[in-house]
C-alpha positions in Angstrom: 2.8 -27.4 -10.3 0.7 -25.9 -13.3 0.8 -26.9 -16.9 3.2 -25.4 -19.3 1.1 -23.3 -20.9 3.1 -20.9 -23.3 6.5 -22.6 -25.2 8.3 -21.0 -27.6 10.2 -23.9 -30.1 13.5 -21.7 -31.4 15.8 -22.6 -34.3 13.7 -25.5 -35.8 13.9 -26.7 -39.4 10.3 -26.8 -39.5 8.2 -28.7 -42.6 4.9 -27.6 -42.9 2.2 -26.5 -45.6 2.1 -23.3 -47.3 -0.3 -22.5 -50.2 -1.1 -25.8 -51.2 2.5 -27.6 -50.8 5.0 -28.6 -48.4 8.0 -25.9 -47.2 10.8 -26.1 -45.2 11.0 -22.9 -43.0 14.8 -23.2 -41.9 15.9 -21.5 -38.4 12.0 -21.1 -37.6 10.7 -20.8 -34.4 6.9 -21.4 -32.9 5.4 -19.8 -30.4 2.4 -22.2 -28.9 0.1 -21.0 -25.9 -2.8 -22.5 -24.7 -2.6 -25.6 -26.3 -3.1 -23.7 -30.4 0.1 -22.5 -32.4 -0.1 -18.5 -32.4 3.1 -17.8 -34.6 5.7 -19.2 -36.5 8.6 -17.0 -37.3 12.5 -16.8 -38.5 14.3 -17.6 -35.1 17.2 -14.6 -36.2 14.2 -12.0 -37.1 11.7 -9.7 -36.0 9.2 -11.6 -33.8 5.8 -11.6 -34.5 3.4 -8.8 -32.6 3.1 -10.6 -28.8 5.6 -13.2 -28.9 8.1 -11.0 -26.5 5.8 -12.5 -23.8 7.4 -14.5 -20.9 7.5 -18.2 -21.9 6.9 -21.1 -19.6 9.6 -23.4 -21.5 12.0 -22.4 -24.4 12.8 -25.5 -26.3 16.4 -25.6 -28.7 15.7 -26.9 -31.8 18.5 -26.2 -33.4 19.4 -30.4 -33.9 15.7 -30.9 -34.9 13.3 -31.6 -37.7 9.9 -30.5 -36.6 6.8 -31.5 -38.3 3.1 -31.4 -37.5 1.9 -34.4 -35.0 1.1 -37.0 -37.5 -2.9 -38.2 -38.1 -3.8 -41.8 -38.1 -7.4 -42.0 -39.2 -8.2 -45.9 -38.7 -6.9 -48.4 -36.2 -7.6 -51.2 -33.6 -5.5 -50.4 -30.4 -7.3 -53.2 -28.8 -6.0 -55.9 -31.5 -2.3 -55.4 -29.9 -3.2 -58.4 -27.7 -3.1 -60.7 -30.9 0.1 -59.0 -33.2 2.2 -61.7 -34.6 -0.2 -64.5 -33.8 1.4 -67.4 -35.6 -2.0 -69.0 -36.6 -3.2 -65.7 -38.7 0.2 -64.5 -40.0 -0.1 -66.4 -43.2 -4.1 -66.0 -44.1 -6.6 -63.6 -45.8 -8.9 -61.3 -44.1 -12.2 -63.8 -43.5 -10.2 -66.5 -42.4 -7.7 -64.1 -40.1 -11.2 -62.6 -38.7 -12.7 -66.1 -38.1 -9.8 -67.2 -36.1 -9.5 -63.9 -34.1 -12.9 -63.9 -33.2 -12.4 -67.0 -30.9 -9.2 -65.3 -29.0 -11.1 -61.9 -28.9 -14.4 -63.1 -27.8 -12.8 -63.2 -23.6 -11.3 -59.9 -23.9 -11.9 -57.7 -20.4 -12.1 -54.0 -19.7 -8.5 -54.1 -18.6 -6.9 -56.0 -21.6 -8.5 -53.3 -23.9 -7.2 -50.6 -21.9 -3.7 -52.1 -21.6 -3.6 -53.1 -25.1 -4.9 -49.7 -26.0 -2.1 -48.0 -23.9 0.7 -50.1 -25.9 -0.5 -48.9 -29.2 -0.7 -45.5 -28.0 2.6 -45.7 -27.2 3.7 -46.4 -30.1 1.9 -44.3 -32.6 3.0 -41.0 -29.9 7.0 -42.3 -30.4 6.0 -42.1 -34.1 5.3 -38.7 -33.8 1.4 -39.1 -34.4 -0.4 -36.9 -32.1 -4.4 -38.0 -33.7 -5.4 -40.9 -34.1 -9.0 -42.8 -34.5 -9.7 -46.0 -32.9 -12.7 -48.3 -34.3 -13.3 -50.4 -31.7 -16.4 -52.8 -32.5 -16.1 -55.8 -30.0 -18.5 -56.1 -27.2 -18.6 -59.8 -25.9 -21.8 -60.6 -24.5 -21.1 -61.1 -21.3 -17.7 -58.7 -21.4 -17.2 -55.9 -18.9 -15.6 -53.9 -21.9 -16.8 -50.6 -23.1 -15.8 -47.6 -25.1 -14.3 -46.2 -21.8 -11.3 -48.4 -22.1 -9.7 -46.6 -24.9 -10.9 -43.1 -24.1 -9.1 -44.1 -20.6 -6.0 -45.2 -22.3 -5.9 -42.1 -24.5 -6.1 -39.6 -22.0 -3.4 -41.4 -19.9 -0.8 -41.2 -22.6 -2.0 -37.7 -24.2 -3.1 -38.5 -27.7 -6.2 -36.8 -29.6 -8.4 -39.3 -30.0 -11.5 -40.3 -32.4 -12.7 -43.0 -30.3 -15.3 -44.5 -32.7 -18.2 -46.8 -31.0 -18.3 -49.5 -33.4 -20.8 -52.6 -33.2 -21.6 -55.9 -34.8 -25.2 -57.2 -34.9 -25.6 -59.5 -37.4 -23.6 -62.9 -36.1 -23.1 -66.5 -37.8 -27.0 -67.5 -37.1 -28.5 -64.7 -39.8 -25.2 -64.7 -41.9 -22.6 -62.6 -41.2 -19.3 -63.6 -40.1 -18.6 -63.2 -36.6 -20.0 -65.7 -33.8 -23.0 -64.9 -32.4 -21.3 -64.2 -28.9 -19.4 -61.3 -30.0 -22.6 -59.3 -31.6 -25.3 -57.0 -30.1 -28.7 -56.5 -29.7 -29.1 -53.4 -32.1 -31.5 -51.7 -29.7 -28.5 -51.8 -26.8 -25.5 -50.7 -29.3 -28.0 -47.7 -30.3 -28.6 -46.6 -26.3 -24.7 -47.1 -25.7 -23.9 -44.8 -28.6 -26.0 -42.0 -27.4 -24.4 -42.5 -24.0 -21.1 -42.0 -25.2 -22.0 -38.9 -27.4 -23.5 -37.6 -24.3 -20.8 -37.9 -22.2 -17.8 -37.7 -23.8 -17.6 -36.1 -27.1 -16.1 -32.9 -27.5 -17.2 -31.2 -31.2 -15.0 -27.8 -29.8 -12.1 -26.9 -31.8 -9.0 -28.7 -30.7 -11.1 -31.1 -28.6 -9.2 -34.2 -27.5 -11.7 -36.7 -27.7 -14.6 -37.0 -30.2 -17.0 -39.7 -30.6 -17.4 -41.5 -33.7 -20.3 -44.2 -34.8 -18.6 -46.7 -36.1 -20.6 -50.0 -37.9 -18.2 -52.2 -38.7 -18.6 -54.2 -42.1 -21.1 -54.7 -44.3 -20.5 -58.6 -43.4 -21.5 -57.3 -39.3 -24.6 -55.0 -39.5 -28.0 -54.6 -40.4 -29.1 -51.8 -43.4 -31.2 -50.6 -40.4 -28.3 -50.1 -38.0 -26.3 -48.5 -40.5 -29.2 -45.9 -41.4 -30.0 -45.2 -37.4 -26.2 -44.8 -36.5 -25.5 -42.2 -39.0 -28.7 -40.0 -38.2 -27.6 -40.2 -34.9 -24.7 -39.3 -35.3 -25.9 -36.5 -37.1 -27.9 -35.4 -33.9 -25.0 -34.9 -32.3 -22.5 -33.5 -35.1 -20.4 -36.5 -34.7 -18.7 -38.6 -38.1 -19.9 -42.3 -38.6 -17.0 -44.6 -40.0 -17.1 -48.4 -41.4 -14.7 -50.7 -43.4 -15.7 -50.9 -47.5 -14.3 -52.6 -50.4 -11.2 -54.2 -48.5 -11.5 -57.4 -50.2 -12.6 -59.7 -53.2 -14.4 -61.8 -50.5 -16.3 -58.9 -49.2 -17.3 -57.9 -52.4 -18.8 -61.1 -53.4 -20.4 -61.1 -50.1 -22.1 -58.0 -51.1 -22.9 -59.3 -54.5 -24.6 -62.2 -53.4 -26.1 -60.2 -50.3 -27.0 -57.1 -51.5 -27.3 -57.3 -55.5 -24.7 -54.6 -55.4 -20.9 -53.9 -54.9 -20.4 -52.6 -51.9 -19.5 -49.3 -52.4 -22.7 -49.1 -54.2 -24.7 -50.7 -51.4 -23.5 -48.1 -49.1 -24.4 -45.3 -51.3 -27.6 -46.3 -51.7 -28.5 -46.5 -48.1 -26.9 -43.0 -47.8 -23.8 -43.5 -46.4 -21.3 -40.8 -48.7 -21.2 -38.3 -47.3 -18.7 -35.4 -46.2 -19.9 -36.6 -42.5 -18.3 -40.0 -43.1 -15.1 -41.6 -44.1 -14.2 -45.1 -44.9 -11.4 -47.9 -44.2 -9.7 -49.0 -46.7 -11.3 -48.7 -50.0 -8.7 -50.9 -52.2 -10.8 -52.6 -54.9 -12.8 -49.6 -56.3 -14.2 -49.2 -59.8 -14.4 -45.6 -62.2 -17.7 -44.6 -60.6 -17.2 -45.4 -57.5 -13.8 -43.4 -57.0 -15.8 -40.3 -58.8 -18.4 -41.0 -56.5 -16.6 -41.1 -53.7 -14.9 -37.8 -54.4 -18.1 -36.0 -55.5 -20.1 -36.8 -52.1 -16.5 -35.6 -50.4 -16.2 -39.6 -48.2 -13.0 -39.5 -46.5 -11.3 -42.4 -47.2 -8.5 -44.0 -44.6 -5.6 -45.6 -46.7 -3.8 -48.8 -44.8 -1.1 -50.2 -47.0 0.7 -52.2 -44.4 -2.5 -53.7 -43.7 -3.7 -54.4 -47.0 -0.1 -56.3 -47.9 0.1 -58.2 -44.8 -3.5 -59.3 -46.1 -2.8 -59.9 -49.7 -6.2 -57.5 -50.1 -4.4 -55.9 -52.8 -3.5 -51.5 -53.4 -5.9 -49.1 -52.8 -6.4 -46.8 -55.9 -4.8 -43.6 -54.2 -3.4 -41.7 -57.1 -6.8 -42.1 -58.8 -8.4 -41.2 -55.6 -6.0 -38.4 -55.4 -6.6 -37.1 -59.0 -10.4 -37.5 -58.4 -10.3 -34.8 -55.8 -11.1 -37.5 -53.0 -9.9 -36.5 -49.3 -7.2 -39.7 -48.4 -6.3 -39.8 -45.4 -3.3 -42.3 -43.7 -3.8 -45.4 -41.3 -2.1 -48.1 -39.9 -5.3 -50.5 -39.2 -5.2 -52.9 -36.3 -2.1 -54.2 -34.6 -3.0 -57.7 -35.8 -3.2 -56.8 -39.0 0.1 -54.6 -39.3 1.9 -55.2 -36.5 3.3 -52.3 -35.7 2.5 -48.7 -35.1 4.6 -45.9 -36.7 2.8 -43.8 -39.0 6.1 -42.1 -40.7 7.0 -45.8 -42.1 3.5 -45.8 -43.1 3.9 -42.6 -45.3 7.1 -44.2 -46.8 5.0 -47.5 -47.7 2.1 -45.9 -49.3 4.2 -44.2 -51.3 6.3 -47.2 -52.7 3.1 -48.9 -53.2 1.4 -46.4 -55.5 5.1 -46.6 -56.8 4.8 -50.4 -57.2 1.4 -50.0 -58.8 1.7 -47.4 -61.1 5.7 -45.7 -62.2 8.2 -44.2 -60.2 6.3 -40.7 -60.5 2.4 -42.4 -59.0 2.9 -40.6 -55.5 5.7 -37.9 -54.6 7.3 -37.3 -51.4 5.5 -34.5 -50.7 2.1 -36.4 -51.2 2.8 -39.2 -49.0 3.7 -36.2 -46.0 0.2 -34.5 -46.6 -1.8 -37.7 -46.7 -0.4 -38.0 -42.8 -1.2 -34.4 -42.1 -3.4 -32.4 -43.7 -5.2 -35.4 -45.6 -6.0 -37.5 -42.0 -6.7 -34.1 -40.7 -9.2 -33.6 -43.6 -11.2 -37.2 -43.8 -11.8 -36.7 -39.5 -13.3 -32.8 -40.3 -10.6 -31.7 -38.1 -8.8 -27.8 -40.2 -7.2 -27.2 -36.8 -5.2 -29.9 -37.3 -1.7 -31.4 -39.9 -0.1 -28.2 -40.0 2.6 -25.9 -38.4 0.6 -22.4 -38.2 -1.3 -20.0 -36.3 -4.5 -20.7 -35.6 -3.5 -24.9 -35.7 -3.7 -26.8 -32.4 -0.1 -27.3 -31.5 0.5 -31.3 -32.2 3.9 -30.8 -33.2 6.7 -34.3 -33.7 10.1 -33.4 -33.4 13.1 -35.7 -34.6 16.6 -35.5 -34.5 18.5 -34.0 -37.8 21.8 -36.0 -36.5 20.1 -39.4 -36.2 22.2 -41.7 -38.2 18.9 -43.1 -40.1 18.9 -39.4 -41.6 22.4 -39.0 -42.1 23.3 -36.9 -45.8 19.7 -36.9 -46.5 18.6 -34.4 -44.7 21.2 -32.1 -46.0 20.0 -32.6 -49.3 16.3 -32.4 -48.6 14.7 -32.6 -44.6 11.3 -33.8 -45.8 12.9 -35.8 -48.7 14.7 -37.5 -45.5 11.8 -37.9 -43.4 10.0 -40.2 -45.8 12.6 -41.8 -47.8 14.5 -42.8 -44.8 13.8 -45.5 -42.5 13.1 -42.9 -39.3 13.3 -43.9 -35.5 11.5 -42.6 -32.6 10.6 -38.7 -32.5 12.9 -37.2 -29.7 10.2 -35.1 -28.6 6.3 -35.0 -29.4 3.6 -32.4 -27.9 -0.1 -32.5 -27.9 -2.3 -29.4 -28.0 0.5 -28.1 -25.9 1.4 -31.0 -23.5 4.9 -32.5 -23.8 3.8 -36.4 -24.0 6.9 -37.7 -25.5 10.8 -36.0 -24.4 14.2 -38.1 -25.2 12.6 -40.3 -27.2 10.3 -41.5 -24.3 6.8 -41.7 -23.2 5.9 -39.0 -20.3 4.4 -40.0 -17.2 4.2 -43.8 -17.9 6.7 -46.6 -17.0 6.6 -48.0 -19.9 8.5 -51.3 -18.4 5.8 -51.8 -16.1 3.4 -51.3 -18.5 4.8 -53.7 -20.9 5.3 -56.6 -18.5 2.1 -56.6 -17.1 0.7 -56.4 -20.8 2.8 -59.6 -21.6 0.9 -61.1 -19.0 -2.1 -60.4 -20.3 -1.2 -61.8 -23.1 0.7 -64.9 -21.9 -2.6 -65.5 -20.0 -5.3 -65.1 -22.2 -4.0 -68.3 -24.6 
């Protein structure tokens, strides 16, 4: 049987961006074929010129919110073998790291693949359609490789940035992680071009792009940072790394470098609009101008960066600046969980926290999971309900209890004030991947079992 190719969505109270802010289009209706969005119309009107085509599926929306498929722009899939470990839940980054290293250094092509599949599970019943994955960990000795995640991806359905990070610099030339779980920089630079070559997709709407992803100035060498970005240039790709997460990092970089690390990157040509950053939370001034100016993307993780104690990102300075912020949820060790809607609400009440009940609206929070992710990973086709987008669309029910009153007073009010459950229904580029509140084409108790077992067997 063929893929549903054309679907019109009828009577939808659809959010989405219109000249620069959020609207809510009520009784709307969207008319997807091909995998793009080619109208969005009043359900009770005139249709747009072509929509009076046959349809492969009609879906009622009439009981549903329906927002763009969500955009995570940093994560770990891999680190859901190690959420909730007891011995890192109360500890900073450096010593979290140090202790992880040791459980992550036996990790296998099939743990990262399962472990990739559980997260993608559930960012999809978040409604989050895109996400990038900076996956950095090659064991010597390991079977794993890039084409764990990509796997896991395109069994579940999401758009994926799957970025090929890499660590070189271990313990013995002072950096942090154990020399067993770094790289010779010569092998990370011919696996990079592999996976350019054979997987990554620069074509409007593709699903899976490559990223090069170094991954901390406490990891890599100056001269693996400067090769990985012009190749990655070569091949049109983004490079990505974590920056200015925490005091211990900058110190590092102090004593290291001479420079904060912000400023160390700049210097070694690393801002650019072809690059976006994790984190970003202790940033001076200059280095917020800066970072708007060269037009760095910068991926915002406040669950992370509490469950840390690294401190609040600067985003309404970041925001004023002109800078492109985009959301993230960081690793699943590091936030332990996965929905990017909760996300939105927490970055807002942490702006909130650090700067007045007026530091970041509603409507901000919603674009930094849309259109800003969509912006930091180069990606116009994506974050927004209209014609010419690629049709990531998250639906969730209006008569869900969590939303109950709100969304009578205000749907997008209610889908970031309000503590949201699981989208009812979420497509990718066209390709139903979540329906009744439940992942399509994967038992997901099967799944989860044998992922326990992984788990249970790797301590």
């Amino acid at each position: 049987m063929r893929n549903i190719m054309r679907i019109r969505i009828e009577h939808g109270t659809v959010i989405a961006h219109r000249g620069g802010g959020a609207v809510v289009l009520q009784d709307h209706s969207v008319l997807i074929d091909d995998g793009m969005i080619v109208g969005v119309f009043p359900s009770g009107g005139a249709e747009a010129p072509g929509t009076d085509r046959d349809v492969d599926d009609v879906i009622d929306a009439s009981r549903h919110l329906v927002v763009p498929g969500l955009i995570n722009t940093h994560h770990h899939l891999y680190q859901s073998l190690t959420r909730g470990l007891k011995c890192v839940q109360d500890v900073g980054l450096f010593a979290w790291l140090t202790a992880l290293y040791q459980r992550w250094r036996t990790i296998d092509y099939e743990a990262v693949k399962a472990a990739a599949q559980i997260s993608i599970a559930e960012l999809l019943l978040s409604g989050c359609t895109t996400t990038s994955d900076h996956f950095y960990l090659f064991p010597q000795g390991s079977d794993v490789r890039i084409e764990a995640v990509i796997e896991a991806a395109a069994s579940l359905g999401i758009r994926i940035h799957a970025c090929r990070g890499s660590m070189s610099v271990g313990e013995s030339r002072g950096g942090l992680p154990p020399d067993s779980c770094v790289q010779e920089e010569s092998v990370i630079l011919k696996d990079c071009r592999d996976a350019l070559e054979q997987f990554h997709n620069a074509g409007v709407g593709s699903m899976v792009r490559i990223d090069l992803a170094p991954c901390s100035p406490f990891s890599v060498s100056v001269e693996l940072l400067r090769d990985t970005l012009l190749l990655a240039r070569e091949h049109g790709a983004l490079s990505h790394t974590h920056v200015a997460e925490t005091l211990d990092e900058e110190r590092y970089c102090l004593d290291e470098f001479g420079v904060r690390p912000v400023e160390w990157l700049d210097k070694i040509g690393w801002l650019a609009p072809d690059v976006y950053l994790a984190h970003c939370v202790h940033l001076n001034d200059a280095e917020i101008a800066r970072l708007a100016a060269t037009e760095t993307g910068v991926a915002h993780c406040p669950c992370s960066n509490m469950r840390l104690g690294s401190g609040i990102a600067p985003v309404r300075r970041l925001l004023e600046a002109g800078a492109k912020v985009g959301l993230a949820l960081d690793g699943s060790s590091s936030n332990d969980g996965g929905h990017l809607l909760g996300e939105a609400r927490q970055a807002m009440l942490l702006q909130r926290v650090l700067g007045g009940a007026d530091a970041m609206t509603v409507e901000q929070a919603f674009q930094m999971a849309t259109l800003g992710g969509a912006a930091v990973l180069n990606r116009p086709e994506l974050g927004n309900i209209e014609a010419g987008c690629a049709a990531d669309i998250a639906m969730f029910r209006r008569d869900d209890v969590a939303l109950a009153g709100a969304v009578e007073q205000d749907p997008l009010g209610a889908m970031i004030l309000c503590h949201v459950g699981r989208a009812d229904r979420v497509i990718a580029h066209g390709q139903t991947v979540v329906k009744d509140g439940e992942i399509v084409g994967v038992d997901m108790p099967s799944l989860i079992e044998r992922f326990n077992g992984i788990v249970r067997n790797s301590e």
